[in-house]
Each structure stands twice: as C-alpha cells, then as structure tokens.
C-alpha positions as CSV (number, residue, x, y, z in Angstrom):
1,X,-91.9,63.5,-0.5
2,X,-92.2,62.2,2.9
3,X,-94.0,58.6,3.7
4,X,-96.5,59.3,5.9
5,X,-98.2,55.6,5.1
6,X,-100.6,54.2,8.0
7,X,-99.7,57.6,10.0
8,X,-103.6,59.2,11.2
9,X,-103.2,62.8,11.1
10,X,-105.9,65.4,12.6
11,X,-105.8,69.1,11.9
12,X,-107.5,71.7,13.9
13,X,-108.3,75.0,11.5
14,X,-108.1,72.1,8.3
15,X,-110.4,74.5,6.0
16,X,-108.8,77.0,5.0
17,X,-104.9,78.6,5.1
18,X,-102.3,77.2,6.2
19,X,-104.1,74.1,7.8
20,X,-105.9,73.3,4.6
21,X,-102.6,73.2,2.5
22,X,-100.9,70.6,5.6
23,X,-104.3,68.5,5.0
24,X,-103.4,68.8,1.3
25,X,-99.8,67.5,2.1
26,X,-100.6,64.8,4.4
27,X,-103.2,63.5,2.0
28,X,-100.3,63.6,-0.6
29,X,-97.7,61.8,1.9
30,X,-100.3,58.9,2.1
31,X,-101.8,60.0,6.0
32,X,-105.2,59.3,6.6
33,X,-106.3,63.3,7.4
34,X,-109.1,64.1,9.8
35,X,-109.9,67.7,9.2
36,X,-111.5,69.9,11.9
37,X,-113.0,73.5,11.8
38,X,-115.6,76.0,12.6
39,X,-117.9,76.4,9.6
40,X,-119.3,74.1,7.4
41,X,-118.8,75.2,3.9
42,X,-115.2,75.7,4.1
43,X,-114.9,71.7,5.4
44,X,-117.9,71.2,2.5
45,X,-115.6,72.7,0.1
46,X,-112.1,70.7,1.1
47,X,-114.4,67.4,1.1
48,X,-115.8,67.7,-2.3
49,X,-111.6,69.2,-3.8
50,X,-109.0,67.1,-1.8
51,X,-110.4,63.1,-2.4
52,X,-109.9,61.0,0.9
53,X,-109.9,63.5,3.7
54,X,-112.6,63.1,6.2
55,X,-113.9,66.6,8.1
56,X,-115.9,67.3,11.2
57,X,-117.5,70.8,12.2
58,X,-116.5,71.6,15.0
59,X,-115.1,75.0,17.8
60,X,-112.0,73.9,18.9
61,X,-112.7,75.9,21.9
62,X,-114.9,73.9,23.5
63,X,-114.1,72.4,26.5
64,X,-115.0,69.0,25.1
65,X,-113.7,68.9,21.4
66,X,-111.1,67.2,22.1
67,X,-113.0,63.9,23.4
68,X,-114.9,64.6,20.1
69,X,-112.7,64.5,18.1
70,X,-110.3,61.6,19.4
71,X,-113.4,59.7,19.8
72,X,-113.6,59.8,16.0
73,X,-110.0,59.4,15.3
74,X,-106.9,58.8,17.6
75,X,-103.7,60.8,15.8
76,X,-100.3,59.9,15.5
77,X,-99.8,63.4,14.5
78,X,-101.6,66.0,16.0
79,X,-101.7,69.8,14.2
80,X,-103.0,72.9,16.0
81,X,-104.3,75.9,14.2
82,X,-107.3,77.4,14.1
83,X,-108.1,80.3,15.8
84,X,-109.2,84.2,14.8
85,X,-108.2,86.8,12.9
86,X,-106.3,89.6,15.5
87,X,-107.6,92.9,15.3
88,X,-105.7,95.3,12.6
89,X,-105.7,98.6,14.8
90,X,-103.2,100.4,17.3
91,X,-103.8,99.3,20.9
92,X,-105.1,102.5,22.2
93,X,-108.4,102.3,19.5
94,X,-109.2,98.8,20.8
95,X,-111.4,97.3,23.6
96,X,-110.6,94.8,25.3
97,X,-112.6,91.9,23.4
98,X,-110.6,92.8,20.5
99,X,-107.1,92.5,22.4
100,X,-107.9,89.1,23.8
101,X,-109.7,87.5,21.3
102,X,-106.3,85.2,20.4
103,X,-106.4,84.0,23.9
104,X,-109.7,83.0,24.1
105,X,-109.4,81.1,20.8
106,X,-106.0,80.2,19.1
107,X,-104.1,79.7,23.3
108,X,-107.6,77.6,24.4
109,X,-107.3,75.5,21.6
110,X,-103.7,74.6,22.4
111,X,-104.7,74.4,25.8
112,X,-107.2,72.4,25.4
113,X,-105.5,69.7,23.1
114,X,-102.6,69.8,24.5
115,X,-104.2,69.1,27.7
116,X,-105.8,66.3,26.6
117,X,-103.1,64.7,24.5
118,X,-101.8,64.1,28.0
119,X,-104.2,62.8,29.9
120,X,-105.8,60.5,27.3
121,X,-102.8,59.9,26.6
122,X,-102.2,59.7,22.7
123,X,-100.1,57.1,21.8
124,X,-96.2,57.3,22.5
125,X,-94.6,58.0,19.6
126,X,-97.3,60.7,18.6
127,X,-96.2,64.2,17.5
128,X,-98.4,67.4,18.4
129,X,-97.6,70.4,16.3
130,X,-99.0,73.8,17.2
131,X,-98.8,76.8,14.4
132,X,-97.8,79.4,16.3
133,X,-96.8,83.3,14.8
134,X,-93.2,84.2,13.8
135,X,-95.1,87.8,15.5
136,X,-94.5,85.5,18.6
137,X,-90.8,86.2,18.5
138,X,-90.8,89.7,17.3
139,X,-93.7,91.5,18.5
140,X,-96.4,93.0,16.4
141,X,-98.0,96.0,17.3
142,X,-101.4,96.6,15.4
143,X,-102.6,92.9,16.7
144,X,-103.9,93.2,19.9
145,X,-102.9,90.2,22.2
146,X,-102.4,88.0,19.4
147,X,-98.2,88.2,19.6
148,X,-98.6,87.4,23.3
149,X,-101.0,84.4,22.7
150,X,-98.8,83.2,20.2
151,X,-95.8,83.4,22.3
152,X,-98.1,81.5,25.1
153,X,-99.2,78.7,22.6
154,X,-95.2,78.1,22.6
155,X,-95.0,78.0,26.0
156,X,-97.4,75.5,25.5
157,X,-95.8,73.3,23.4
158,X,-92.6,73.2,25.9
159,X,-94.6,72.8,29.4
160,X,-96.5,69.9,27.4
161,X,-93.0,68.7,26.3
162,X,-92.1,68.5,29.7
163,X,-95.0,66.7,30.9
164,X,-94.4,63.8,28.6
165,X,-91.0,63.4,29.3
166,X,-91.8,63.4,33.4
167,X,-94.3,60.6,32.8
168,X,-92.6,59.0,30.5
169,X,-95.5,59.4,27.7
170,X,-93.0,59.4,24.5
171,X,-95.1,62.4,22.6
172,X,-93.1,65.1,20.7
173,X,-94.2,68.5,21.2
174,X,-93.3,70.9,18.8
175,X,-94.1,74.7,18.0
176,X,-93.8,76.7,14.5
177,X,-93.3,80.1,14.2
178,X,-94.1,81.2,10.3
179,X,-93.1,84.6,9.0
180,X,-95.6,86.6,7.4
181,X,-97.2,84.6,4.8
182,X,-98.6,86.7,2.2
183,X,-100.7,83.9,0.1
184,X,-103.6,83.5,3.2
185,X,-105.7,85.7,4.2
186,X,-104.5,86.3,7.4
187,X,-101.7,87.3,5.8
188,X,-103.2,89.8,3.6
189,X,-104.8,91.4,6.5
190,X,-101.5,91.8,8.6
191,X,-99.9,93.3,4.8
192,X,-102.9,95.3,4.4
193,X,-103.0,96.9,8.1
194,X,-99.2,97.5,8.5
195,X,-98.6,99.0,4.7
196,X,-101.5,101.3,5.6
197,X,-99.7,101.8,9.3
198,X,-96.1,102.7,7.8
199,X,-98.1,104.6,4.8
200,X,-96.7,102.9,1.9
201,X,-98.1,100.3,-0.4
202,X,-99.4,97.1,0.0
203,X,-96.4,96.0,-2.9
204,X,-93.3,97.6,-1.2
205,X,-94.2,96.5,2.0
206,X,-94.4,92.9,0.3
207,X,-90.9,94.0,-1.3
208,X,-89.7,94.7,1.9
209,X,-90.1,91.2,3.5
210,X,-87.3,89.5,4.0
211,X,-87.6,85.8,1.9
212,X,-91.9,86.1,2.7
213,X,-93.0,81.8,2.9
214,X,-96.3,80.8,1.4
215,X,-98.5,78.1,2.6
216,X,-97.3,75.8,1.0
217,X,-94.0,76.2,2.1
218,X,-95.0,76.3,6.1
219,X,-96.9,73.1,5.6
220,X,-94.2,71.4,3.8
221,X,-92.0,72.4,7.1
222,X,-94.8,70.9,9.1
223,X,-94.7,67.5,7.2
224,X,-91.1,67.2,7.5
225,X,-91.1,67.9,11.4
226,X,-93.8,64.7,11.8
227,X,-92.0,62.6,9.4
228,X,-88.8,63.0,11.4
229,X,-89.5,64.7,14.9
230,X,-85.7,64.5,16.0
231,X,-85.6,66.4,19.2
232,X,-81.7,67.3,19.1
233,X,-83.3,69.7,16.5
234,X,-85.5,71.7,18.6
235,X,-88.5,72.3,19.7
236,X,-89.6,75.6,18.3
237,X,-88.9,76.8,14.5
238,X,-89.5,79.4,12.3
239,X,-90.4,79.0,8.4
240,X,-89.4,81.7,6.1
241,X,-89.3,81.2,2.2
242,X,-85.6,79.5,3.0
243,X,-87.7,76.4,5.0
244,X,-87.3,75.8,8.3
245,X,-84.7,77.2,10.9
246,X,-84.9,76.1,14.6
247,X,-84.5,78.5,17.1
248,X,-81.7,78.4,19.6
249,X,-82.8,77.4,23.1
C-alpha cells in the first residue's frame, strides 16, 4: 500500500483498462479520484462499482478539456490515457485516417494537458503521468502511427519536464511504457492481430511473451511513481510482469 491521503488525483481514459484499474488503486491508496472519459456508460458503470470516485464525460481532445476539467478539480497527480484503439492491419492496407488516428487522439491529449499543466500552472509538487506503449520503444508494425505517437507522447513528457525545470514550476513529468498487457482489451486486439500476423495461436503467442503485465500490475507501477516521484530514477519506465524498470537515459 501507498498513502496517497489528501493527494487529488485525475485520470484521463478512467473507464475502462488500464486507467480504470489506477482509479481503482488510487481510490484504495485513499486519493480523492476524478475520473475522465468519452462515453457515459463506461464512467456510469465505474460510478455505481468503485464507491467514492467522482467522473465527468468528457473528449480529452478538445481543445478546452483541460480548463474543464481543472475547473472541477485541481490534481496533485495528473494521469494521461485515453486515446483509440490503433488499427490491426499491415501499413500498405490502411488509409491514412487509420495510420494517424493515435496522433490525433492519444499525442493531442498529452499535448493538450501537458500544455496546460504549464501554463495554469498545477501546483509545484504535482506529478503528471502519461501511459505511453512499451510499442513506443520497440516498434510495432500492424498499428499504424500508433508506435510513433506513443514514442511522441514521451517526448512529451521530457520537453514538459524541461519546461518546469526552466521556470522553476517544481512538476514531475513522467512517461510509462507497458508491455503488452493481455487482460485489456487493447490488449487482446494487439494478441489477436499479431497471432493471426505470425499464423499461430492466440495461446502460443501469449506463451511467447516474455513475463506479459496485467492491469493491475501497470497501475500499481503508476501508484508507486506518484507516491514517490524521485527523479534520480528516471523519467521514462517500462512495466512488465517483473514491475517497473526505468530506462536508461
């Protein structure tokens, strides 16, 4: 457990995944949790099964959502999912709507928080963490743009970092980089696509995958990073089923 008593915590792309188990955890920490997605139901749904979270319907990718949102509640700790699913197809049999569709979602949304997490400012000592792809470090060939725009949200995270130190803001910036996680269903999708890719089955692929996390594990690596944002650990990480790993710089 990790005390995250009198800490506010918003998460963008709170419904469902990843995001919903890190609202699950920093309910369980003791955070006050501000959840924030797309479609009602999902948010409905999280309301009625995780007592004490509040939830707001919202597209992160509006230019304005983030006044929205820190009009409601200020964070101490700031998470950034959300996004779209990537396409599941080789690159020649896309269009282009398909290819960029994680830039115009998943990299706004950083952009666009991150953004204004500077200029409001949020308060020094706030900690901004943006769920990146561990397909951000190694490629991944049947998503589109999506390895690219998740490579780009940590670029992000790093020019934001830099910002805060130049003005003397005292926010932590910090980017994950999650393996495969085979218990969401963006997950299943990527296991789905690249077993039928390689033409083998869904369960050796699975096999395959070296120490695979699940979400709960990713957003127990997330809790720990807010609860102790040390920066002589890094600023980027990955999360396998071992926990967290920084990456060298």
């Amino acid at each position: 457990m990790f005390s995250l008593a009198g800490k506010k915590m918003v998460v963008i792309g709170g419904s469902r995944g990843i995001g919903r188990r890190i609202v699950e955890a920093g309910i369980r920490n003791g955070a006050q949790v501000f959840a924030v997605a797309r479609q009602v139901a999902p948010l409905q749904q999280l309301a009625q099964e995780v007592p004490g979270v509040e939830t707001l319907a919202l597209d992160a990718t509006d230019e304005n959502a983030p006044s929205k949102v820190f009009d409601v509640l200020t964070p101490d700790i700031l998470i950034l999912g959300g996004g779209v699913f990537p396409p599941g197809a080789p690159i020649h049999e896309q269009s282009w709507k398909q290819f960029s569709a994680n830039w115009e979602n998943d990299v706004k949304i950083a952009f666009n928080f991150c953004k204004a997490a500077l200029s409001r400012p949020l308060p020094a000592g706030a900690s901004v963490v943006l769920l990146s792809s561990g397909a951000a470090l190694a490629g991944s060939p049947l998503s589109g743009g999506y390895a690219g725009a998740k490579r780009t949200q940590i670029f992000i995270a790093n020019y934001s970092q830099k910002e805060s130190d130049r003005l003397g803001l005292g926010l932590r910036f910090m980017a994950i980089a999650p393996c495969i996680v085979p218990d969401t269903d963006l997950g299943k999708l990527a296991i789905t696509g690249y077993s039928r890719y390689l033409g083998i089955s869904v369960d050796d692929f699975v096999r395959g995958m070296a120490a695979p996390p699940t979400a709960c594990i990713v957003a127990t690596a997330v809790i720990e990073l807010v609860a102790y944002p040390d920066r002589s650990l890094g600023d980027v990480f990955i999360v396998s089923g071992k926990g967290l790993e920084a990456v060298p710089r």
